[in-house]
C-alpha positions in Angstrom: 33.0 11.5 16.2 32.8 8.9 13.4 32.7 6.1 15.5 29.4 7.6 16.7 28.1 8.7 13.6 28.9 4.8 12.3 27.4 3.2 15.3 23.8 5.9 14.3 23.5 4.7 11.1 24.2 1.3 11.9 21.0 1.7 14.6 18.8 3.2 11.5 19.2 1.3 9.4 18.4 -2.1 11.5 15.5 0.2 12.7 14.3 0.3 9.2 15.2 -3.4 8.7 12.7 -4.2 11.1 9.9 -2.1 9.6 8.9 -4.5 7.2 7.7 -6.9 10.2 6.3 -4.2 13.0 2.7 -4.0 13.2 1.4 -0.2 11.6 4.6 1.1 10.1 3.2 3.7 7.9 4.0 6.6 10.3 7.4 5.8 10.1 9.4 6.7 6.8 12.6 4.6 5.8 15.1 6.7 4.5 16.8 5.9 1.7 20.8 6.3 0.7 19.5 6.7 -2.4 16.3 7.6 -4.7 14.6 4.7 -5.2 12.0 3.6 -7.8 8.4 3.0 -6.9 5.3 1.8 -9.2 1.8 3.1 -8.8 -1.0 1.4 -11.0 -4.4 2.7 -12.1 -7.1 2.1 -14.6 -6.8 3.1 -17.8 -9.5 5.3 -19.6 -11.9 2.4 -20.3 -11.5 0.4 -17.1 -10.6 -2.8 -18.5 -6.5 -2.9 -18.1 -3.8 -1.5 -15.6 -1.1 1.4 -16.8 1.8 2.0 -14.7 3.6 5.4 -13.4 6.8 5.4 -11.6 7.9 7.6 -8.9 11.1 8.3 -7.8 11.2 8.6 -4.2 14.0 9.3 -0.9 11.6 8.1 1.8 9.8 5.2 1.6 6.6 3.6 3.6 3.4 2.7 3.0 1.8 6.1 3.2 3.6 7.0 0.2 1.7 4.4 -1.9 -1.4 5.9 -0.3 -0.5 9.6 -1.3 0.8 8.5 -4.7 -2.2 6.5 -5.5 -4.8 9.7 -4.1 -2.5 11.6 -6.7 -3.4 9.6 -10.0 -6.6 9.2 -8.6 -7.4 6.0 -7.2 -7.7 6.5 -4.3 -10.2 9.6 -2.8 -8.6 12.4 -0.1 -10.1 11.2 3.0 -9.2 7.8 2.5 -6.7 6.5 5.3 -4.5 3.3 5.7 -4.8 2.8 9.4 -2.6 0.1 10.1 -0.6 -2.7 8.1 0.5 -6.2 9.4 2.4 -9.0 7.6 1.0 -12.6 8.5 3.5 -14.9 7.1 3.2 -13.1 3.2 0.2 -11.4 3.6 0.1 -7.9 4.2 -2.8 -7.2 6.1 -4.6 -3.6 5.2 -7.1 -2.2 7.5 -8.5 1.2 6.2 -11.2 3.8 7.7 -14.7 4.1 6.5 -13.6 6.4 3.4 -12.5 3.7 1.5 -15.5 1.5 1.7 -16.9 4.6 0.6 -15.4 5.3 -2.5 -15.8 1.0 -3.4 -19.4 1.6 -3.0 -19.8 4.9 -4.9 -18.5 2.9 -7.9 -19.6 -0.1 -10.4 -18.3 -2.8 -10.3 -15.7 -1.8 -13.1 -14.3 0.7 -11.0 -14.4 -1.3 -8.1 -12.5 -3.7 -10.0 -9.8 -0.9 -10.8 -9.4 0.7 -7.2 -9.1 -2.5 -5.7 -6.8 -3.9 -8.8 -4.3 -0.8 -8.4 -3.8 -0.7 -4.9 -3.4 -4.5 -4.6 -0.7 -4.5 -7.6 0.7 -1.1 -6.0 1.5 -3.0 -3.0 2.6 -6.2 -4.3 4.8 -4.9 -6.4 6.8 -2.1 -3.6 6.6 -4.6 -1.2 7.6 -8.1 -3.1 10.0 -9.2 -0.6 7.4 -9.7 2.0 4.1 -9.7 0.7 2.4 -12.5 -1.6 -0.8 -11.9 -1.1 -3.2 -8.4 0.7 -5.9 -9.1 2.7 -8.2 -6.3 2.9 -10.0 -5.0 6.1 -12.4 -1.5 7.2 -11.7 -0.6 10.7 -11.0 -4.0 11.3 -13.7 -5.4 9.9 -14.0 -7.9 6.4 -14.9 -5.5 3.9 -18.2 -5.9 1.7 -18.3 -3.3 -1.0 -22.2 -4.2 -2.4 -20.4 -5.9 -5.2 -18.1 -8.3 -3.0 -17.1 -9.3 0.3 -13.7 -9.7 0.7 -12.8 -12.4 3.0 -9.8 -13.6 1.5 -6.5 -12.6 0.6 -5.6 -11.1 -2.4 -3.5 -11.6 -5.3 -1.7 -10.0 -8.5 -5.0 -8.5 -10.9 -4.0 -9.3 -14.1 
């Protein structure tokens, strides 16, 4: 009975090994043996600097980062990450229309912020893989009014 209980976890966790390079793996959460720390930024009151809330957390994917940043309110309900890809050390995002949405229902201040926090957010949780986001709208480049993003993305400072 241990044998197979080894020979299970062995299997899920190289499942979960192999998550970081699978093509959409935000429906599938990687446990964790333990609670693990995640950071979520946003804007700060006047929109000119990036604070910082950690989570503690037992499951871990990329939907989390989405829920946690719709929590401190970056990111708008209705706003969906539909798939994820790593190209080399890019992560590749490709979101639904809500998220264009919300870019273009702000300044350019704001625009800053949103796009700011959720590139940091997942730089920083994902820092093993990804050096850079590149930033897509139902697989499309995104253009915001402000800016068309057609290359990847780095650390906002």
């Amino acid at each position: 009975m241990l044998k197979r209980f080894m020979i299970f976890l062995a299997c899920l966790l190289l499942a979960g090994c192999s998550y970081k390079q699978e093509l959409a793996p935000s429906s599938t959460f990687i446990p964790t043996s333990a609670p693990i720390d995640i950071t979520i930024y946003y804007g700060n009151e006047k929109a000119d600097d990036f604070e910082t809330i950690v989570y503690e957390v037992y499951y871990f994917n990329s939907t989390t980062l989405i829920e946690k940043l719709i929590e401190v309110g970056v990111l708008s309900h209705g706003v969906t990450l539909l798939s994820e890809s790593y190209d080399g050390s890019c992560l590749h995002l490709d979101f639904n229309d809500a998220f264009r949405d919300l870019l273009c229902s702000t300044g350019t201040a704001g625009e800053y912020m949103i796009i700011g926090s959720l590139v940091n957010t997942f730089l920083d949780n994902n820092r093993d893989v990804a050096k850079t986001i590149f930033i897509t709208v139902n697989g499309e480049i995104l253009e915001s009014g402000h800016v068309i993003y057609d290359f990847e993305l780095s650390y906002y400072e």
